[in-house]
Biotite code that builds the C-alpha atoms (Angstrom):
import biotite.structure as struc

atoms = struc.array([
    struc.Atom([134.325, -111.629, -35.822], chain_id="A", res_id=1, res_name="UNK", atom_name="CA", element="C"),
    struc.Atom([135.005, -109.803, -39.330], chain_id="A", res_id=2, res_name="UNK", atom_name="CA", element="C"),
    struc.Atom([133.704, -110.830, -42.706], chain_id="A", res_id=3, res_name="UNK", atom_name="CA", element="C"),
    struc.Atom([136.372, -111.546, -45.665], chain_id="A", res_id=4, res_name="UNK", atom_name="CA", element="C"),
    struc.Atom([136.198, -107.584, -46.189], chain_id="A", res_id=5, res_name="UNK", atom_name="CA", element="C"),
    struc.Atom([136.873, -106.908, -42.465], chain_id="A", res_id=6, res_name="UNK", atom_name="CA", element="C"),
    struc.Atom([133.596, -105.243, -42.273], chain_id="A", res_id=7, res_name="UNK", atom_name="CA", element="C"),
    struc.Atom([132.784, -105.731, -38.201], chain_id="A", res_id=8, res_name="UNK", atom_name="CA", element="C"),
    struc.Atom([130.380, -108.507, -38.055], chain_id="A", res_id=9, res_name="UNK", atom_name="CA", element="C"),
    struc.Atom([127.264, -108.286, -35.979], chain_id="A", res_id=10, res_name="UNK", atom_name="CA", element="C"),
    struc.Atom([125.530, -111.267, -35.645], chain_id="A", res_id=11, res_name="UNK", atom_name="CA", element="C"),
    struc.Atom([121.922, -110.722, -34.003], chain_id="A", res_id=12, res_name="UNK", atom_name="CA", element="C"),
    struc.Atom([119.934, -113.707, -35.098], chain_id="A", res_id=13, res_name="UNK", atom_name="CA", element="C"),
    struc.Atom([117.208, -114.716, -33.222], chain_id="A", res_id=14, res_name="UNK", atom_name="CA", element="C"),
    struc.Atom([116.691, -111.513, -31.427], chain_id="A", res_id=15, res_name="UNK", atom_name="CA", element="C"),
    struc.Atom([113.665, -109.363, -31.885], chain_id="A", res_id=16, res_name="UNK", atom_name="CA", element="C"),
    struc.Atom([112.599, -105.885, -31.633], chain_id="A", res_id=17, res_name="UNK", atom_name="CA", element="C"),
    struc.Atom([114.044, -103.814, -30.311], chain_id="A", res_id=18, res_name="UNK", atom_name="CA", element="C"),
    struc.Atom([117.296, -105.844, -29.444], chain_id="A", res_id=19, res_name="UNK", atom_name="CA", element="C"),
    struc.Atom([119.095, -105.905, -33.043], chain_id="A", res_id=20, res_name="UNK", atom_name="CA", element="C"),
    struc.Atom([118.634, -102.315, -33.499], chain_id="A", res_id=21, res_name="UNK", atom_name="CA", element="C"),
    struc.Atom([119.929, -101.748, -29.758], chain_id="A", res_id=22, res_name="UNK", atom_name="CA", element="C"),
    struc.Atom([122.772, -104.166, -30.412], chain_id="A", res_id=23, res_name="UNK", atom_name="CA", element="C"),
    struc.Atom([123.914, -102.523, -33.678], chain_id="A", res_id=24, res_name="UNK", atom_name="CA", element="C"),
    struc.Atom([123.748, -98.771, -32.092], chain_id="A", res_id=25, res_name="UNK", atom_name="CA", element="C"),
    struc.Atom([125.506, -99.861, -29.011], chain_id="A", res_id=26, res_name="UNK", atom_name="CA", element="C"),
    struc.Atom([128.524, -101.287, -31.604], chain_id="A", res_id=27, res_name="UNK", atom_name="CA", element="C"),
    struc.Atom([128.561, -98.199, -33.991], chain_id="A", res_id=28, res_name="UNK", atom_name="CA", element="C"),
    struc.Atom([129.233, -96.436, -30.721], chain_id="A", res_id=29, res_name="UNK", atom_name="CA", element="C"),
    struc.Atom([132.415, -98.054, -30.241], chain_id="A", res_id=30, res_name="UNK", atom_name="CA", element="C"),
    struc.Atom([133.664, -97.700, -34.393], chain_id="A", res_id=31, res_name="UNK", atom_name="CA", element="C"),
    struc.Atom([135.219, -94.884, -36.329], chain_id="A", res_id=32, res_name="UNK", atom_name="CA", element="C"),
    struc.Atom([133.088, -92.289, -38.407], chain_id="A", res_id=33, res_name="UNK", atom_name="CA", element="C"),
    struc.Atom([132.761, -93.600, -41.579], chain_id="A", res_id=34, res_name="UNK", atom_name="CA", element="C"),
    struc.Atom([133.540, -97.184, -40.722], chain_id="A", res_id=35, res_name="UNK", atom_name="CA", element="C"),
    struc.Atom([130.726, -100.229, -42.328], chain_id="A", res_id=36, res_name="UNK", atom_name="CA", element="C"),
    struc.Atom([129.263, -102.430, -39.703], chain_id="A", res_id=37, res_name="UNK", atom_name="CA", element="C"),
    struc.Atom([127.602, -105.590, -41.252], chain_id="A", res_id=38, res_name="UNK", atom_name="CA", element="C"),
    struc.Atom([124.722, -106.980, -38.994], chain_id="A", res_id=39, res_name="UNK", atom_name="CA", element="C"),
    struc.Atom([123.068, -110.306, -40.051], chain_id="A", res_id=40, res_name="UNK", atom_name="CA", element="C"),
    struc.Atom([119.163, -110.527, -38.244], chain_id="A", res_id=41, res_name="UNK", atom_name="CA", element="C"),
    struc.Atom([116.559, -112.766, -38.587], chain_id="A", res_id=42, res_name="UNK", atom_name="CA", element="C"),
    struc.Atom([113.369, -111.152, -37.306], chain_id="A", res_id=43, res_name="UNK", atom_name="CA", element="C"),
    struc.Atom([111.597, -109.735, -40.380], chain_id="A", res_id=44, res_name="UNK", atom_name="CA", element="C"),
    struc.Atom([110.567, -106.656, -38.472], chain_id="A", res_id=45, res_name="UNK", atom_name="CA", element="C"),
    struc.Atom([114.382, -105.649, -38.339], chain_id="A", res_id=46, res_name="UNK", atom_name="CA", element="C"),
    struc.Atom([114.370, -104.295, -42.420], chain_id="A", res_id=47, res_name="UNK", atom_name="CA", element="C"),
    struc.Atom([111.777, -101.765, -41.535], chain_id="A", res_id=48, res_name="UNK", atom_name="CA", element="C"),
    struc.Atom([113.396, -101.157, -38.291], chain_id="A", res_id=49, res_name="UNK", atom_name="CA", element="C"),
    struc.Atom([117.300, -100.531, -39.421], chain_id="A", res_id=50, res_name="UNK", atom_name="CA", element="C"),
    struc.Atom([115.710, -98.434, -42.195], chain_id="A", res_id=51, res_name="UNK", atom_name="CA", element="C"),
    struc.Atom([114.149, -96.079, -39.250], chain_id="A", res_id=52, res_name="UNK", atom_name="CA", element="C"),
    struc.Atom([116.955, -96.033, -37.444], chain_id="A", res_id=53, res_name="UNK", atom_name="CA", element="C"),
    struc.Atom([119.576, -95.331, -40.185], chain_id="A", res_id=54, res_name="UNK", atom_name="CA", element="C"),
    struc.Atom([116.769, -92.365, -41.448], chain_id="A", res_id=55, res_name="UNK", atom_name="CA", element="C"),
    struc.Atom([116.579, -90.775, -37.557], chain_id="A", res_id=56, res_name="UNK", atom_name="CA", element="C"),
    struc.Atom([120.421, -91.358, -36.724], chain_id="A", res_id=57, res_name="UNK", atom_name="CA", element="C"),
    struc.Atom([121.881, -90.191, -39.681], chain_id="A", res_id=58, res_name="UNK", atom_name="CA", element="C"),
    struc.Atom([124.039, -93.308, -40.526], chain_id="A", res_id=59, res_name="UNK", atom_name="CA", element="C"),
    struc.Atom([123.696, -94.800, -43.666], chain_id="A", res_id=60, res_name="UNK", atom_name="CA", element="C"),
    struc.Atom([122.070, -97.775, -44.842], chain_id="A", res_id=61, res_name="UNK", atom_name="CA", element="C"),
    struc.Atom([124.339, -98.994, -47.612], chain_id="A", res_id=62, res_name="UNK", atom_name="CA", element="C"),
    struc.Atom([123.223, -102.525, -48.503], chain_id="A", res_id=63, res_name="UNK", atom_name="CA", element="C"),
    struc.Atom([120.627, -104.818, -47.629], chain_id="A", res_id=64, res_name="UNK", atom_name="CA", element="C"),
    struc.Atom([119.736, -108.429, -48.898], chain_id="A", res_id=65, res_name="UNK", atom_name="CA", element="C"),
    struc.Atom([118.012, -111.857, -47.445], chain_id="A", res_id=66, res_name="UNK", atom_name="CA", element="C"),
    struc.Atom([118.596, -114.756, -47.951], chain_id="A", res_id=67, res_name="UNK", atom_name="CA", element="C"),
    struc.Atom([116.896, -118.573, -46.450], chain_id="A", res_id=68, res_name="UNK", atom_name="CA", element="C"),
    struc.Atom([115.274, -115.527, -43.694], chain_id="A", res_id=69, res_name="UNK", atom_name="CA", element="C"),
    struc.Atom([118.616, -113.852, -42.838], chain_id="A", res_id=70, res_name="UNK", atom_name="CA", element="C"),
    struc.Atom([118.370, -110.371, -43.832], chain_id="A", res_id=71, res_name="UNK", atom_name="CA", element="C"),
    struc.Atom([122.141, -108.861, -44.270], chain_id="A", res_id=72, res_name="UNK", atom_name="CA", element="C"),
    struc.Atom([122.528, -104.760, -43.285], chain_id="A", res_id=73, res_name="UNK", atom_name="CA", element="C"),
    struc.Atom([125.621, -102.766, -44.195], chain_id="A", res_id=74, res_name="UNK", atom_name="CA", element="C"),
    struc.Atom([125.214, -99.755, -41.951], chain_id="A", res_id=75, res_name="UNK", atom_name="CA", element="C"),
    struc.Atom([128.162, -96.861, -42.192], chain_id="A", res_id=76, res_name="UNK", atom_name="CA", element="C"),
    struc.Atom([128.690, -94.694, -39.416], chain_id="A", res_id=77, res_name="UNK", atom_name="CA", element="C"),
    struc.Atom([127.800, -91.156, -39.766], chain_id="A", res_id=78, res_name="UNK", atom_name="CA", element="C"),
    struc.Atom([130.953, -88.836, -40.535], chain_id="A", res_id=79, res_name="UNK", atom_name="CA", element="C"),
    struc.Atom([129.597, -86.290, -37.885], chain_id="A", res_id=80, res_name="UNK", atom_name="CA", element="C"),
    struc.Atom([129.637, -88.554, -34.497], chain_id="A", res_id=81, res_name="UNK", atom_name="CA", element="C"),
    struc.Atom([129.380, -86.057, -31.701], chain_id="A", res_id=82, res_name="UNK", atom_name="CA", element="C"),
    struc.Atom([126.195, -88.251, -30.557], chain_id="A", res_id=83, res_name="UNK", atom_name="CA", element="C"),
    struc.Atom([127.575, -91.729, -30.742], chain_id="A", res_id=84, res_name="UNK", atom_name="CA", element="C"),
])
């Protein structure tokens, strides 16, 4: 599934922690350095928890917004992959 910017769409809603966080790292995995992964999550623990993981893995944590208790992450791939 791709948003209208053909972003890859990750769609973890109703999961809690740890699973959107393991989700999204086992997707970046499989994309291109560089490349924007959008993940929508609805467990409020996940802003603090994509903002630790993007700080200890070295990806970047581009955008971020909620809305009606969705919270929307644009997370871009570190250039320098060599550890997934």
């Amino acid at each position: 599934m791709s948003t209208p910017s053909s972003e890859p769409l990750l769609d973890v809603c109703g999961l809690n922690c740890p699973m959107p966080v393991l989700k999204a790292n086992r997707t970046l995995k499989t994309l291109a350095p560089g490349t924007r992964l959008r993940v929508l999550a609805t467990d409020p623990a996940s802003v603090a928890d994509f903002q630790a993981f993007c700080r200890e893995t070295g990806h970047a944590l581009v955008a971020f917004s909620e809305s009606s208790g969705t919270f929307s992450f644009v997370i871009r791939k570190r250039e320098n992959s060599t550890l997934g």
